[in-house]
C-alpha positions in Angstrom: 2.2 -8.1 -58.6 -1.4 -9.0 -59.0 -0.8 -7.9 -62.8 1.5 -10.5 -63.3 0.0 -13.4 -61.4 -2.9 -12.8 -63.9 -0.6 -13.3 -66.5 0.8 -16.7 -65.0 -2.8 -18.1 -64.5 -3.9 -16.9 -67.9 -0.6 -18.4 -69.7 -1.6 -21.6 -67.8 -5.3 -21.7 -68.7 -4.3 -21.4 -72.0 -1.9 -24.1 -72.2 -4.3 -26.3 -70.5 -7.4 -25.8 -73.0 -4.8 -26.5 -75.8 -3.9 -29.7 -74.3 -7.5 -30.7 -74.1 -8.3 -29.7 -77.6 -9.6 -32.7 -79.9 -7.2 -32.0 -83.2 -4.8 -33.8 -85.3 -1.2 -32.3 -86.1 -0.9 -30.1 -82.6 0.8 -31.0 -79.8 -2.3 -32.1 -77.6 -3.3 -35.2 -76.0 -6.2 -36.6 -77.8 -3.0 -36.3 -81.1 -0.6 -38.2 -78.8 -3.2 -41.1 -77.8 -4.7 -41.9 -81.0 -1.4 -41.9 -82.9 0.1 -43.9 -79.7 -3.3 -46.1 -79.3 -2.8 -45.5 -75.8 -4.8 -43.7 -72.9 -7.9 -42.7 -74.7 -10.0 -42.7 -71.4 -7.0 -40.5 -69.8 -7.5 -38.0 -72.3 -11.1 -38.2 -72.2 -11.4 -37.5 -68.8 -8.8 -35.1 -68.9 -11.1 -33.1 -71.4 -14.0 -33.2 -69.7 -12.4 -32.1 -66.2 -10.8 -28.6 -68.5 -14.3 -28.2 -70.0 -16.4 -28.3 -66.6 -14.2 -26.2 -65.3 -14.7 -23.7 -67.6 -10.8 -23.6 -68.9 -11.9 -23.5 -72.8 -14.5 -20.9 -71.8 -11.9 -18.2 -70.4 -9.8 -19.0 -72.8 -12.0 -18.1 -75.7 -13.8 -15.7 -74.7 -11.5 -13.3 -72.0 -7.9 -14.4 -72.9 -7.5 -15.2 -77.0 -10.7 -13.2 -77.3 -11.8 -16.2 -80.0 -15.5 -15.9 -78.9 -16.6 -11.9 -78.1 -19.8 -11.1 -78.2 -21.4 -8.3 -80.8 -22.5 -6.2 -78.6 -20.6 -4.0 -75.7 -23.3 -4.7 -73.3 -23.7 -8.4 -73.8 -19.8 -9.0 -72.1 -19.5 -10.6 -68.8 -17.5 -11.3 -66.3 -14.6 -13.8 -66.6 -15.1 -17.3 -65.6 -13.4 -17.4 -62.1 -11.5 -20.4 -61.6 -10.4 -21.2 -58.6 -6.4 -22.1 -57.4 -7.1 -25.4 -56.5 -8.8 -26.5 -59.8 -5.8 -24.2 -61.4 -3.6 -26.9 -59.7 -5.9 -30.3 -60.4 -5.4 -29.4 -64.2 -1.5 -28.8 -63.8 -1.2 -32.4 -61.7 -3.3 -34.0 -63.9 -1.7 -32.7 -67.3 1.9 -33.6 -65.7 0.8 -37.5 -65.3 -0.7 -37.4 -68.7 2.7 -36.4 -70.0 4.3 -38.8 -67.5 2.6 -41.8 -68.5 2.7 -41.0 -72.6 6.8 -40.7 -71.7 6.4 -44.1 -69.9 5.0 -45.9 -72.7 7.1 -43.5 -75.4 10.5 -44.3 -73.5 10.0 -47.1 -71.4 11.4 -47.8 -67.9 14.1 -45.1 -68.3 11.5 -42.5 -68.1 11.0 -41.5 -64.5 14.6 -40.9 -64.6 14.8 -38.9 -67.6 12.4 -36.9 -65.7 15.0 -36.6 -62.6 17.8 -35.7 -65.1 15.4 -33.2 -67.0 14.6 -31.7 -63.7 18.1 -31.0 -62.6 19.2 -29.4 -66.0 16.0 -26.8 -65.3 17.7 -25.3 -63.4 20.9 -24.5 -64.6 21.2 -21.8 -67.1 23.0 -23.4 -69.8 19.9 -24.7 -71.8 16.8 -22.9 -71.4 14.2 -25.6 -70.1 11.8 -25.2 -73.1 14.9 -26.7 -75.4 15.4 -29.4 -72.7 12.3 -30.6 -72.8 11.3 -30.8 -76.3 15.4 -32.9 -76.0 13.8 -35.5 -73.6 13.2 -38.1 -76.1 16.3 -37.6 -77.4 18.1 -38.6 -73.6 18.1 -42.3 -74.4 21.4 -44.0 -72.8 
């Protein structure tokens, strides 16, 4: 059990960093509000909160494994991040998303959101196709 709630919270830690990264062409939030030209201070605040928190860190350097040290004895301990900051990052990447859907869709959004929701869970689409058809919900 522990095993596998390891492997939740590091699939989440890494989604999170890659949300925060600064890149062109990825699916990431600094992408989205520069080629929107909306919610740059969002984003930037977003970024910093992942990077005192120390999601980038873990990532690189205990998850991907981008970052390891030359040396055996110069590894440390992962960077332990706590449930609640686990959840502040979820929360605050979900109204990121919300409000770039909000200005992307318009008024329809928040119930494109509802709709999206109930279709989760049903197991006719898999949720990861839904979502990626959310734009695509326009009636």
């Amino acid at each position: 059990m522990h095993i596998t709630i390891d492997v939740f919270r590091n699939d989440i830690i890494s989604m999170l960093s890659e949300l925060s990264e600064k890149t062109f062409g990825q699916v990431n939030f600094y992408f989205a509000s520069q080629k929107l030209k909306i919610l740059q201070s969002e984003v930037t605040e977003f970024q910093k909160f992942i990077k005192n928190s120390k999601f980038k860190d873990r990532r690189n350097e205990y998850i991907s494994h981008k970052k390891l040290p030359p040396n055996w004895e110069d590894h440390r301990a992962p960077h332990r991040i706590p449930y609640k900051t686990l959840l502040r990052g979820i929360a605050f990447s979900l109204i990121l998303m919300k409000k770039f859907d909000t200005y992307f869709l318009g008024p329809i959004a928040k119930k494109q959101w509802m709709i999206h929701r109930k279709k989760t869970y049903k197991l006719t689409i898999p949720p990861s196709v839904a979502y990626i058809l959310l734009p695509y919900y326009r009636k």
